[in-house]
C-alpha positions as CSV (number, residue, x, y, z in Angstrom):
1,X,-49.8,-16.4,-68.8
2,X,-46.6,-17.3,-67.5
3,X,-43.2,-16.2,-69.0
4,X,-39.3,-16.3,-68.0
5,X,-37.1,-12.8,-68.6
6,X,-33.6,-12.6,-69.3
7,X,-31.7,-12.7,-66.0
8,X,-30.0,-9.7,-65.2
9,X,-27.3,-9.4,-62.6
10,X,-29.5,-6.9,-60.2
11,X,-31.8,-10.1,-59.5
12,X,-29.4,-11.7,-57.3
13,X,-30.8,-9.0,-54.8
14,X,-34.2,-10.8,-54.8
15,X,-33.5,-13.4,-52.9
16,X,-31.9,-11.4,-49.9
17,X,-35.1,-9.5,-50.5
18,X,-37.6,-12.5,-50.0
19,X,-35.9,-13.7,-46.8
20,X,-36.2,-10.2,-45.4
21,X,-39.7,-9.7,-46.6
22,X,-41.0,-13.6,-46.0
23,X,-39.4,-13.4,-42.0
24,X,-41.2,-10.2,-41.3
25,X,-44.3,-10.8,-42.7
26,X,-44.6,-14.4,-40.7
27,X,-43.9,-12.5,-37.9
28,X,-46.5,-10.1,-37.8
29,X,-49.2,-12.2,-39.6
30,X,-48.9,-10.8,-43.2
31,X,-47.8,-12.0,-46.3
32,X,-45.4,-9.5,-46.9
33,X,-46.7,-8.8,-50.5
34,X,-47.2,-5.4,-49.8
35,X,-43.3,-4.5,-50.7
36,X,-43.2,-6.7,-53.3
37,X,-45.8,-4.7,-55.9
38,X,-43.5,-1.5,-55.1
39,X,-40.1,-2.6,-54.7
40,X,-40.1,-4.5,-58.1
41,X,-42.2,-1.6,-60.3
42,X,-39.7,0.7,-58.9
43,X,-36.2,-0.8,-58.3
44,X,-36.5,-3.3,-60.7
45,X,-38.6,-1.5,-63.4
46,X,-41.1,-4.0,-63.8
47,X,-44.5,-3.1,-65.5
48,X,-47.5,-3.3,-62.9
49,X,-49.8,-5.5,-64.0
50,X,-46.6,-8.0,-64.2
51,X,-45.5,-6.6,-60.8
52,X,-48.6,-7.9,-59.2
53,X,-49.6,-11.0,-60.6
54,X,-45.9,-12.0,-59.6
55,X,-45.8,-10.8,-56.2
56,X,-49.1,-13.5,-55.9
57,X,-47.0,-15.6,-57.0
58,X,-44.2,-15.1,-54.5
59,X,-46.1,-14.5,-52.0
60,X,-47.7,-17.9,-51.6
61,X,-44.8,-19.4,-49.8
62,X,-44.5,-17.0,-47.0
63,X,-48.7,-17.5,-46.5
64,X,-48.0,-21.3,-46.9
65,X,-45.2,-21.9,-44.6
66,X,-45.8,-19.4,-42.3
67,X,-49.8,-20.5,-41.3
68,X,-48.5,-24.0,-41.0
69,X,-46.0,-22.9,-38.6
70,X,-48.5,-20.8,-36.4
71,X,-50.8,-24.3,-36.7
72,X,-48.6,-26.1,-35.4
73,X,-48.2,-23.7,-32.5
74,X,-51.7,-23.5,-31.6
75,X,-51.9,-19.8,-33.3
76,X,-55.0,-19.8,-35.6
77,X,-58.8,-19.8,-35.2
78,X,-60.0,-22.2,-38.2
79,X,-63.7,-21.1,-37.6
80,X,-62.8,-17.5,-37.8
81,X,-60.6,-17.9,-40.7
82,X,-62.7,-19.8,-42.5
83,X,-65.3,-17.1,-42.5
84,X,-63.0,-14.1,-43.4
85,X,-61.2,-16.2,-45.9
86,X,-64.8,-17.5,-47.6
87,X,-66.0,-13.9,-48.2
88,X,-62.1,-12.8,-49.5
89,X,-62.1,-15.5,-52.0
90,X,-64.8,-13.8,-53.4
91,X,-63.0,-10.4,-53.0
92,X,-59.9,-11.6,-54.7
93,X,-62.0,-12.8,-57.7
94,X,-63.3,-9.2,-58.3
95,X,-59.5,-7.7,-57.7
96,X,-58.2,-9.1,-60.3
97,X,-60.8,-8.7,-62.7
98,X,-60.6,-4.7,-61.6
99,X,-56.7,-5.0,-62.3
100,X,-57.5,-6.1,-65.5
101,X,-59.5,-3.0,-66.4
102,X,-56.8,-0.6,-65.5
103,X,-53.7,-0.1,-67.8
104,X,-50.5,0.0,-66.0
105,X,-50.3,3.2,-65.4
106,X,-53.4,3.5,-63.8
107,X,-52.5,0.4,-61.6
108,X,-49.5,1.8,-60.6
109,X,-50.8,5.1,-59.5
110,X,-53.6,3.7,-58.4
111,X,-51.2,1.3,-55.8
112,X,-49.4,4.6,-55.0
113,X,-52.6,6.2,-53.9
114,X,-53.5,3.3,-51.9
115,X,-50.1,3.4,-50.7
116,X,-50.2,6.8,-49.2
117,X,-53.7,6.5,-47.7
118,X,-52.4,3.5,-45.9
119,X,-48.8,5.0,-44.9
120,X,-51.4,8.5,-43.0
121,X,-53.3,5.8,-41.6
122,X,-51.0,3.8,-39.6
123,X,-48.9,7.2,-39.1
124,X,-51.6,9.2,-36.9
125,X,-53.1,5.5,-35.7
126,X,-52.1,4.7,-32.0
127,X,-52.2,0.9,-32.2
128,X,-53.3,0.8,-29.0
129,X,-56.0,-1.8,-28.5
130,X,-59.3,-1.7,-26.5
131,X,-58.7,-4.8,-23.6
132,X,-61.7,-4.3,-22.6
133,X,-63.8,-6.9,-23.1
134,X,-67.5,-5.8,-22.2
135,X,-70.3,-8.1,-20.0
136,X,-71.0,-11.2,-20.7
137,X,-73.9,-10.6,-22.6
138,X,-72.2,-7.7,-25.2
139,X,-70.0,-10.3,-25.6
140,X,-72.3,-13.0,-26.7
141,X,-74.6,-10.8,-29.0
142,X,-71.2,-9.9,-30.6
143,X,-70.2,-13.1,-31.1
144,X,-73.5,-14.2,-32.4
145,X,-74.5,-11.5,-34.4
146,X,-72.0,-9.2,-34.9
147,X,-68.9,-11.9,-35.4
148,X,-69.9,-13.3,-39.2
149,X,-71.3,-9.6,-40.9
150,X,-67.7,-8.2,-40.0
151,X,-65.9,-11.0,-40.4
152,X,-67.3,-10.9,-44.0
153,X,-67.0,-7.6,-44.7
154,X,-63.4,-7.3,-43.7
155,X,-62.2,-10.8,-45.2
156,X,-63.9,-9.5,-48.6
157,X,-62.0,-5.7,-48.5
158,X,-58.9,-7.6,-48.0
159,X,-59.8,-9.7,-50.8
160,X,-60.7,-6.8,-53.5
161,X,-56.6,-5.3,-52.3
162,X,-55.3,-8.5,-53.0
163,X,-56.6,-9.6,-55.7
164,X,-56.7,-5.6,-57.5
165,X,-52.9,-4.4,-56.0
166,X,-50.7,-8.1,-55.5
167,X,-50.2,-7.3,-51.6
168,X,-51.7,-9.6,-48.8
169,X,-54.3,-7.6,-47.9
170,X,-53.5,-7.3,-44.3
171,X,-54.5,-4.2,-42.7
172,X,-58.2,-5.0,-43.4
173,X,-57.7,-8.6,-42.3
174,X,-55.7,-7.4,-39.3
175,X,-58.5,-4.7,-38.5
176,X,-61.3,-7.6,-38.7
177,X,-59.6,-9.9,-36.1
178,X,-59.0,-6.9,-33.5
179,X,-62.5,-5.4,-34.0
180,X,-64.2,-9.1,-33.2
181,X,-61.7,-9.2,-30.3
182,X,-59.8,-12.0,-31.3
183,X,-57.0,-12.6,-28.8
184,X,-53.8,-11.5,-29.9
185,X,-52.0,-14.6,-29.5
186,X,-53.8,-15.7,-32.5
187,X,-54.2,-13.2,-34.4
188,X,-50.9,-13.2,-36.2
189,X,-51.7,-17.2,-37.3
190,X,-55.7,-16.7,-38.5
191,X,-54.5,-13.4,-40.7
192,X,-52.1,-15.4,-42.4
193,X,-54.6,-18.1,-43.1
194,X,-57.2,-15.7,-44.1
195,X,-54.1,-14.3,-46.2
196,X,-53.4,-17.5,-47.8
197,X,-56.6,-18.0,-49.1
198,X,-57.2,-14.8,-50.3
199,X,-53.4,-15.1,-52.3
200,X,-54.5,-18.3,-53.5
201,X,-57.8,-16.9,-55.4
202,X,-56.0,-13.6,-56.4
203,X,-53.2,-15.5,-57.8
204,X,-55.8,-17.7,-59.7
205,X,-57.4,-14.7,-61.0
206,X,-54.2,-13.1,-62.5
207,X,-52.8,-16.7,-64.0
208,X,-55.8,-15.9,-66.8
209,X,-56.2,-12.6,-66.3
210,X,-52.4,-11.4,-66.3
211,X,-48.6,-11.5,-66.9
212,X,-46.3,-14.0,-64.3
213,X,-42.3,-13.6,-64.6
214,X,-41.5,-17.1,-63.2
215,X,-37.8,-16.0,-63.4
216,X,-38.3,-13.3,-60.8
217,X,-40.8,-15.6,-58.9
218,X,-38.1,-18.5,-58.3
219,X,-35.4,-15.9,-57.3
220,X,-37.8,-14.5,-54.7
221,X,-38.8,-17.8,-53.8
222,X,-35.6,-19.1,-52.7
223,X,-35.4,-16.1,-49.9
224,X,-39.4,-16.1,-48.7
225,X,-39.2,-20.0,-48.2
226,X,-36.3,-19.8,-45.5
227,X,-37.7,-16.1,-44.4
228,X,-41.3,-17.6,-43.8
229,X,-39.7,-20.6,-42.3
230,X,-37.7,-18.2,-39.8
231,X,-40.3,-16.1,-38.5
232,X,-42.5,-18.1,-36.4
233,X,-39.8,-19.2,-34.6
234,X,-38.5,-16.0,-33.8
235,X,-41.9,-15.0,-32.7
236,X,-41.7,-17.8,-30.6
237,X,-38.6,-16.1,-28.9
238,X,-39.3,-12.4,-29.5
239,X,-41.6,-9.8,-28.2
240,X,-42.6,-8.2,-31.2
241,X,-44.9,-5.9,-28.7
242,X,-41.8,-4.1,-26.9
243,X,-41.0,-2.7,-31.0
244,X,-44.6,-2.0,-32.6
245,X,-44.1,1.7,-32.0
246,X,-40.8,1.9,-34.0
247,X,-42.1,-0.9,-36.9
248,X,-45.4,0.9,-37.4
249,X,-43.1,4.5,-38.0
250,X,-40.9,2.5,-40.5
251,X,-43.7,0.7,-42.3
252,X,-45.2,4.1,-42.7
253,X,-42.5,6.1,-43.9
254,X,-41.9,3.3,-46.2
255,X,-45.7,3.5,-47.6
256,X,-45.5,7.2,-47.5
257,X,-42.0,7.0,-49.9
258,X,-42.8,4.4,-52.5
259,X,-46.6,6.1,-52.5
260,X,-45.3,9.4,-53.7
261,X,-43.0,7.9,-56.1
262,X,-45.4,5.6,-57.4
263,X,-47.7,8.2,-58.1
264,X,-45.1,11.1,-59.4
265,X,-43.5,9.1,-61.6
């Protein structure tokens, strides 16, 4: 079901807010829908099961425009997205029908909780990644018969977050393509494929199954369609590498925040 509120003055912020949230999340491969869920159940005092189904909504620009972009630049692995992305489809299916279980209370401390676990794990997580990339054999038993069982297993967790919470469903996704040793050139590109199509079934899910504010999706909209547009190209430009320390304390101190609210309140 899909349904305009009243405008309220306090929603000229969301379009600042998209443009912020679509240029990061292009940038490192997400779809940025993880601040949306948060940001609008708690600044804007939206109810959760509206909160999700409408970051879904907005959300699908930033996945849009931002995998075409990394296309164009030669960032994405179809093959590999394609078999992440199959197995989150089905992920994102089940999400939303879990949502729909939960009253909004439960949803919302349940996204805190998720929150939280998520904020400890990238805290105390190094980030550094293993180069090394084994003989030649490893390799090709890996790719053979270790490459579709976790791509499927990681593309379907993503899925069952998207689909359940409104967010992209990154970490998992982002997990999957280091632990097949993707090269990191395109990882960024292939999670926000993988991302897109998981959005795209979650979304789905929630336009039977739940509540869309198409006034709050529009305002968003406007900012994570120049954001998403943006980040690629700064990507292009920018080292994102030389930060990750910094962004990965700040993404987790944000989790850590709106977690705790989200679940005290």
């Amino acid at each position: 079901m899909v349904f305009y509120s009243p405008f309220e003055y306090y929603y000229l912020w969301l379009p600042l807010i998209g443009f912020i949230v679509g240029m990061l999340a292009s940038m490192i491969g997400g779809g940025g829908g993880f601040f949306f869920p948060p940001l609008l159940i708690v600044l804007f005092n939206v109810p959760a099961h509206i909160a999700v189904a409408t970051s879904l909504a907005a959300t699908l620009p930033i996945c849009l425009i931002g995998a075409a972009g990394h296309y164009r630049l030669g960032n994405i692995d179809v093959r590999t997205g394609l078999v992440f992305g199959i197995a989150g489809i089905i992920g994102a299916l089940a999400g939303a029908s879990v949502a729909g279980w939960l009253s909004p209370e439960q949803l919302g401390k349940a996204f805190g909780i998720y929150a939280l676990i998520l904020g400890v794990v990238i805290l105390f997580t190094g980030g550094r990644r293993d180069e090394n990339k084994g003989s030649i054999i490893g390799g090709l038993y890996s790719r053979l018969f270790g490459f579709i069982p976790k791509g499927s297993f990681y593309g379907f967790a993503g899925g069952v977050i998207t689909g359940t919470f409104g967010t992209s469903g990154t970490a998992p996704v982002l997990a999957g393509l280091f632990a097949i040793k993707l090269p990191v050139k395109l990882i960024a590109g292939t999670s926000l494929m993988v991302i897109l199509m998981n959005t795209v079934s979650g979304f789905a899910g929630h336009l039977v199954l739940g509540m869309i504010d198409l006034t709050m999706v529009w305002l968003l909209t406007a900012g994570t369609i120049l954001g998403a547009l943006a980040g690629p190209l700064i990507t292009a430009r920018f080292n994102p590498g030389r930060h990750e320390k910094t962004v990965r304390w700040v993404f987790a101190i944000f989790l850590l925040l709106f977690g705790i609210i989200m679940v005290v309140t």
